[in-house]
C-alpha positions in Angstrom: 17.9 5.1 -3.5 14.1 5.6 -3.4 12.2 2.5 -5.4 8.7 2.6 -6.2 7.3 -0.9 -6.5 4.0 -1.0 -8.7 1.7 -3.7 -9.5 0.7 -4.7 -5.7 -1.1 -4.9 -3.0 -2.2 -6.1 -0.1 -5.7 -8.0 -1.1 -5.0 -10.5 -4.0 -2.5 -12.7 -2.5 -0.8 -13.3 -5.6 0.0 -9.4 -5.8 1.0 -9.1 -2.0 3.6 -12.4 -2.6 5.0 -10.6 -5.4 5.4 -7.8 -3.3 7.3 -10.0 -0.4 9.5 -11.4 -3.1 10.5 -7.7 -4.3 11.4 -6.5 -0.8 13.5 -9.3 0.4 15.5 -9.1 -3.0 15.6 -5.3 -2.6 16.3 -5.2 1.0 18.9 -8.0 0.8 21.0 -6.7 -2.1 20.3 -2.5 -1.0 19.7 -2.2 2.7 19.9 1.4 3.0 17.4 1.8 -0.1 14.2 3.1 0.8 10.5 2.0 -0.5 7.2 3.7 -1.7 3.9 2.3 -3.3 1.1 4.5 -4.2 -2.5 4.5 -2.8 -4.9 1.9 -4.3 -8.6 0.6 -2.7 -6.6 -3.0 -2.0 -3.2 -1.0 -0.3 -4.6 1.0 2.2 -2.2 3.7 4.1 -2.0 1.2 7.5 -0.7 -1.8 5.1 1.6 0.4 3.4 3.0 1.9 6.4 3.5 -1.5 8.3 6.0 -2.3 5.8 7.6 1.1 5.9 6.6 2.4 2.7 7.1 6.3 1.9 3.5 7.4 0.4 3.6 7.6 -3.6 1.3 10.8 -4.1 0.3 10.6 -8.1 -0.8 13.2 -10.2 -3.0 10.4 -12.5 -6.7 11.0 -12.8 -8.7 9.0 -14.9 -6.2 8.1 -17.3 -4.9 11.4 -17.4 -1.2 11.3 -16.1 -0.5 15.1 -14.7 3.0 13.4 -12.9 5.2 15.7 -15.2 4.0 18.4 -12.4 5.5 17.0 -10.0 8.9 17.7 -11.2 8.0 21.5 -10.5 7.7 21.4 -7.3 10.3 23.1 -4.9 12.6 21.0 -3.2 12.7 22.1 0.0 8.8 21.3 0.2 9.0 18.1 -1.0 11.7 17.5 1.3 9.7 19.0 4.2 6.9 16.4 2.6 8.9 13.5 2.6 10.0 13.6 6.5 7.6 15.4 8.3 4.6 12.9 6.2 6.2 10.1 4.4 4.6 12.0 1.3 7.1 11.1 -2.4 6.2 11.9 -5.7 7.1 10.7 -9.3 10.5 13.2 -9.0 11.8 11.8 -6.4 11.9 8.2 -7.5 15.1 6.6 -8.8 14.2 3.4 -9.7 10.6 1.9 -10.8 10.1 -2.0 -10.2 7.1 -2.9 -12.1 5.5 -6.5 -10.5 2.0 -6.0 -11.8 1.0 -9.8 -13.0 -0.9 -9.3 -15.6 -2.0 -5.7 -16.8 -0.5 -4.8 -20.4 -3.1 -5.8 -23.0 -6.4 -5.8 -25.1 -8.4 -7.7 -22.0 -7.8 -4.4 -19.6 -8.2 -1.9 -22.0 -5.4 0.1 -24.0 -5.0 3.0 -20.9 -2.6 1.0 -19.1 -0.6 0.4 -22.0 -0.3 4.1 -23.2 0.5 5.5 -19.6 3.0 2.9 -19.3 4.9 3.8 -22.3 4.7 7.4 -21.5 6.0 7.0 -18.0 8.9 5.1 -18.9 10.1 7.7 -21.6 9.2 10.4 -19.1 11.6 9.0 -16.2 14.5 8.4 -18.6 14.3 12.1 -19.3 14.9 12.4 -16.1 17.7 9.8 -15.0 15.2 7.3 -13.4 14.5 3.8 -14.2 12.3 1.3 -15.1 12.2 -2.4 -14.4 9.6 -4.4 -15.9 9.7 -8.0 -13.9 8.2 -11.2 -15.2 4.6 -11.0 -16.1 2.1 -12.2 -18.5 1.5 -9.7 -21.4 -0.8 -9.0 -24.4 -2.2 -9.7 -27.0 -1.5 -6.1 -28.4 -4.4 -5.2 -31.4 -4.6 -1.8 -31.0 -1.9 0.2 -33.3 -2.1 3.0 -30.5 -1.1 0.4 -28.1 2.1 -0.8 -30.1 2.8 2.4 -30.8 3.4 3.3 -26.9 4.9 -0.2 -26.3 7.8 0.4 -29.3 8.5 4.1 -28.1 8.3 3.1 -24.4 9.7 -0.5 -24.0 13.8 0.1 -25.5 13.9 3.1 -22.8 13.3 1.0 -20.2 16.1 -0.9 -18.0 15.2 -4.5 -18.3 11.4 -5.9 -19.5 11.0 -9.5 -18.7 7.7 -11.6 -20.1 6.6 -14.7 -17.8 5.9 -16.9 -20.8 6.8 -17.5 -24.2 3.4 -16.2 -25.3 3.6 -13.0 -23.4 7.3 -13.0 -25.3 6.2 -12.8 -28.6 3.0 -10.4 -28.1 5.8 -7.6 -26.9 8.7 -8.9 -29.3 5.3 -8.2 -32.4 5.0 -4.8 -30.8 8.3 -3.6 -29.7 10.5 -5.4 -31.9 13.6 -2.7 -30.8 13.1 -3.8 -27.5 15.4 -6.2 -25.5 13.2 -8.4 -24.4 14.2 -11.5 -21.7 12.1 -14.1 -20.5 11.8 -15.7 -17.2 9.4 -17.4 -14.9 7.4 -15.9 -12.3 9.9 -15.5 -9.7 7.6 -15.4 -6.4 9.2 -19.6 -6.0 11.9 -17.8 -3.6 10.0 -16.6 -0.9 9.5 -19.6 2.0 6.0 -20.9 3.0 5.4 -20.1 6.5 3.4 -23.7 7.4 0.6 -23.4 8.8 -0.7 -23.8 12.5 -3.1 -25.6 14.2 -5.9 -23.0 15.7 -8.7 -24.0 18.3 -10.9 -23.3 15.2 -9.6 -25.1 12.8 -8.2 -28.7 13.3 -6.0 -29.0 10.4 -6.2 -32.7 9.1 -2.7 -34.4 8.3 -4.0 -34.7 4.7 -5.4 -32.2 3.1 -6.3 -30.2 -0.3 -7.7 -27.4 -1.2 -9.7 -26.0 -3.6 -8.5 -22.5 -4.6 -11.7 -20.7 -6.4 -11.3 -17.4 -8.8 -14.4 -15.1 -9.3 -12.3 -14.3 -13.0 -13.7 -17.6 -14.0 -17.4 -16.6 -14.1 -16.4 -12.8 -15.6 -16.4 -11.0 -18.5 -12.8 -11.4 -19.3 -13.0 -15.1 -19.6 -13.3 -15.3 -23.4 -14.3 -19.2 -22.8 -18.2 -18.8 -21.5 -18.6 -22.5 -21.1 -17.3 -21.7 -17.8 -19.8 -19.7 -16.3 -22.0 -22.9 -16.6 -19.3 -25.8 -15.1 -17.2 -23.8 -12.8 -18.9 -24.0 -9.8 -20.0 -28.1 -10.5 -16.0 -28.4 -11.5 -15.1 -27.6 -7.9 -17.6 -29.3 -5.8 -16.7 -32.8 -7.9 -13.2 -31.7 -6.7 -14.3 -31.8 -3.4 -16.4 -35.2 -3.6 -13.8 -36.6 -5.5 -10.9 -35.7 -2.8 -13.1 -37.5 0.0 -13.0 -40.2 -1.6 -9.4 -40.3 -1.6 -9.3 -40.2 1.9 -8.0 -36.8 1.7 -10.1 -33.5 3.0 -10.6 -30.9 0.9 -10.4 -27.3 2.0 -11.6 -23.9 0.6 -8.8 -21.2 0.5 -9.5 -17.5 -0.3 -6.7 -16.8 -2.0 -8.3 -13.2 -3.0 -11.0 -12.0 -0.1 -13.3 -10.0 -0.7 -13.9 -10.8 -4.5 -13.6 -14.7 -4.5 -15.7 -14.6 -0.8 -19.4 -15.1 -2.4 -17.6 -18.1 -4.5 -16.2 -19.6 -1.4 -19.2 -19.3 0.2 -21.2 -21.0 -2.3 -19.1 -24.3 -1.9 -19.5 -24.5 1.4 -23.4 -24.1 1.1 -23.0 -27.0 -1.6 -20.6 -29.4 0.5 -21.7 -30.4 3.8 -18.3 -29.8 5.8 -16.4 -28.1 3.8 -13.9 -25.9 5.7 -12.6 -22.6 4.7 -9.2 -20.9 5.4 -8.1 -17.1 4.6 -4.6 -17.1 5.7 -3.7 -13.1 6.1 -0.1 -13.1 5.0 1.1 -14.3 1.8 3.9 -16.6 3.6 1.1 -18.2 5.0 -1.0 -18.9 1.9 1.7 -20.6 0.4 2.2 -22.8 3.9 -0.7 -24.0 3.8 -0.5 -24.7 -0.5 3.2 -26.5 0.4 1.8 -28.7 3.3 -1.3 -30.0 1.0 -1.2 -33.1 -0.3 -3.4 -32.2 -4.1 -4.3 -28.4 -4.9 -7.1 -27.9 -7.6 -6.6 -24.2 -8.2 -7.7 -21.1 -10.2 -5.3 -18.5 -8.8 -2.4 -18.3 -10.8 0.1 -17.5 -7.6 -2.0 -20.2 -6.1 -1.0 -22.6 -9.0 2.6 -21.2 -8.7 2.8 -22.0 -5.0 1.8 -25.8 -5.8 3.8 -26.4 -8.4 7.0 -24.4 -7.3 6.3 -26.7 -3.7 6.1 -29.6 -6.0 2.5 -30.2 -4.8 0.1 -31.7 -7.4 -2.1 -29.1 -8.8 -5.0 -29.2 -10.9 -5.2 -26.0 -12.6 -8.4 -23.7 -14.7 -7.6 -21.2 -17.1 -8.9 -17.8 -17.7 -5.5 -16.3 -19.9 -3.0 -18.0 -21.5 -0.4 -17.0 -18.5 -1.8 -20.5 -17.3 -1.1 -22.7 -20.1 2.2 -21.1 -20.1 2.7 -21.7 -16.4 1.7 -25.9 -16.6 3.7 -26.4 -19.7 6.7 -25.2 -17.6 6.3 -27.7 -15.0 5.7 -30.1 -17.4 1.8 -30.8 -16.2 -0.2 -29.4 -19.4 -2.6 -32.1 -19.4 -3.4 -30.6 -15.4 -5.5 -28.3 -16.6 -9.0 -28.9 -16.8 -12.0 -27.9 -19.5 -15.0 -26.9 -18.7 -16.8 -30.5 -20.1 -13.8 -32.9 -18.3 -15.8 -35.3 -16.9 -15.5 -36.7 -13.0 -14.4 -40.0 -14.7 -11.5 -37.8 -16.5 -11.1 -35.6 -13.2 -10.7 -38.9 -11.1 -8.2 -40.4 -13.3 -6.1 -37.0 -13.5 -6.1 -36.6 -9.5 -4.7 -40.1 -9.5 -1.8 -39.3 -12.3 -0.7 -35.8 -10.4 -0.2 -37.9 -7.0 2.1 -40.9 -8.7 5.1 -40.7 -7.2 6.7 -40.3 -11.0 4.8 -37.3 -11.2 6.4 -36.2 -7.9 9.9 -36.2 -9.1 9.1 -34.1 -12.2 7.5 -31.2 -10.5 10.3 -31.3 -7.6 12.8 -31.3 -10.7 11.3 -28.8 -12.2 10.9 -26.6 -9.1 14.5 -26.8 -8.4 15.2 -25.9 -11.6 12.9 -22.7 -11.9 14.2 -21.5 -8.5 18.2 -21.5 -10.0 15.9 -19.4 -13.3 14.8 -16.9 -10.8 18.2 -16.5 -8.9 19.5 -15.8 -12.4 17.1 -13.0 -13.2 17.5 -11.6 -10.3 21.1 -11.4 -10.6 19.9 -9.7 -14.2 17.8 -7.0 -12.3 20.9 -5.5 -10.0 23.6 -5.8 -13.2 21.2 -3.9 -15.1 20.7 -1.3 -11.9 24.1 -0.9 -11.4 25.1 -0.8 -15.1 22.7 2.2 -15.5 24.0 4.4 -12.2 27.7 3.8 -13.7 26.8 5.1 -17.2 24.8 7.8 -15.4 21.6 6.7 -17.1 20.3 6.5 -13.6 21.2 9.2 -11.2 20.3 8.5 -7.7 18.6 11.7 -6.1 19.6 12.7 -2.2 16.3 13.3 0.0 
């Protein structure tokens, strides 16, 4: 079985955990199946290859989608393709695992939408699948876009929305569609806890202040923000001193948060930074903190699902969603909360009362993602017996 996963990458953290948790359920339940991801400017060839990814070559331009030629070509040279270069195209995938996050609606445009629906319709034609994992969705205003997601979303295997907001945008849009909900199910991979390096003496207590660039952009519909962000983190900072605890800058994206991270540290004297490489790792170093204050949603996720307090901002409603789950909706901060309200919140998260509900509500989300993923191979296996899925032989 060849299975694309789509969605990730190696950059954003987030994308790359969502990307462990695929391929140790994948790997675990269908050892013999076989892995591609297509090309992006954040999964270079090296990254994809050190996991042993076959190359995805697509036939999308612009938001033209061209993949429909792929079926066309001759087998033998895509067979030559696929051993001699690890090259795989659209025809030669069974099984589509989407992970992407948060792509589907009006704040990226209607492109994604459209190409999604036609993709899905497109590999049912063709005895493929498609697997839409937990992520946040929506909203949906476009009547081209709820067009694609009704025709698109009943033919695929399984569609999943990470909140009860993201539910209801696709349930509006798709209303033939089965539509489940779960959580985000990245709580099942294990933090890999953090070392102590010659550079970096980690302290025994410890938090860290998780910045995202999305704060001060264009797709933050809340433009208070762009004036209080920055003075929101550096109060985090003071304020987490004088708990005895020292705070910590994590990059939790690279590149794009580095100019943010690298404007706390000009405005805190000692401020330390971290940019853990692996995923594993981020999360280590989020379960062995003592207080997060975080703008990453997988960030958040890690805390919470580590039962680590975690103050949280919000640039989509994937985040509201997210703290109401764990119970911690008054956790997220506004833009005007002042450093007497910050203060008293940082104190509330670390009571030990507040302990036991998030490590209660952690165990109970990890059982929630067991369960869908349980949903994910009945569905897979439920489609090859019907022979709605046919699994192609390289």
């Amino acid at each position: 079985m060849l299975i694309e996963v789509r969605g990730v990458q190696f950059v954003n953290k987030g994308a790359y955990l969502m990307l462990v948790a695929c391929l140790e359920q994948v790997r675990s339940h269908y050892p013999e199946a076989k892995i591609c991801l297509a090309p992006n400017k954040n999964s270079p060839f090296l990254s994809r290859a050190s996991i042993g990814a076959f190359q995805k070559v697509s036939f999308r331009f612009r938001g033209v989608d061209l993949n429909v030629l792929s079926y066309f070509i001759p087998s033998k040279l895509k067979h030559f393709l696929r051993h001699w270069f690890g090259f795989v195209f659209e025809s030669d995938i069974d099984l589509v695992i989407d992970a992407s996050g948060f792509a589907y609606g009006d704040q990226w445009g209607g492109r994604n939408v459209r190409l999604l629906g036609a993709e899905i319709r497109r590999l049912k034609r063709h005895k493929a699948g498609y697997i839409l994992l937990p992520q946040a969705f929506g909203p949906f205003s476009k009547p081209a876009d709820k067009q694609a997601l009704a025709q698109g979303l009943p033919q695929a295997l399984l569609v999943c929305a990470r909140d009860e907001q993201s539910f209801q945008y696709l349930k509006d849009s798709a209303p033939d569609a089965d539509i489940q909900q779960f959580a985000d199910f990245t709580n099942l991979v294990a933090p890999r806890l953090p070392e102590v390096s010659a550079s970096l003496q980690q302290p025994q207590r410890y938090g860290l202040i998780i910045p995202n660039s999305a704060m001060l952009g264009p797709r933050n519909r809340n433009s208070a923000w762009r004036e209080h962000y920055v003075h929101q983190l550096i109060t985090s900072a003071t304020l987490m001193r004088q708990l005895g605890i020292i705070p910590i800058v994590l990059n939790h994206e690279g590149e794009a948060d580095a100019a943010l991270c690298h404007q706390l540290l000009a405005a805190v004297d000692g401020l330390q930074l971290v940019s853990p490489a692996h995923p594993a790792e981020v999360k280590g170093w989020i379960a062995a903190a003592t207080l997060v204050v975080c703008s990453r949603f997988h960030g958040c996720v890690s805390a919470l699902s580590s039962g680590v307090p975690c103050i949280g901002t919000s640039w989509s409603h994937k985040y509201e969603m997210l703290f109401a789950e764990y119970e911690q909706q008054d956790a997220l901060i506004k833009p005007e909360t002042s450093e007497t309200e910050l203060s008293a919140l940082f104190a509330r998260v670390m009571t030990e009362e507040n302990l036991q509900v998030l490590q209660q509500r952690a165990a109970f989300w990890k059982i929630h993602s067991d369960d869908l993923w349980q949903l994910v191979f009945t569905k897979i296996q439920q489609a090859i017996d019907s022979g709605k899925v046919q699994i192609k032989r390289a």
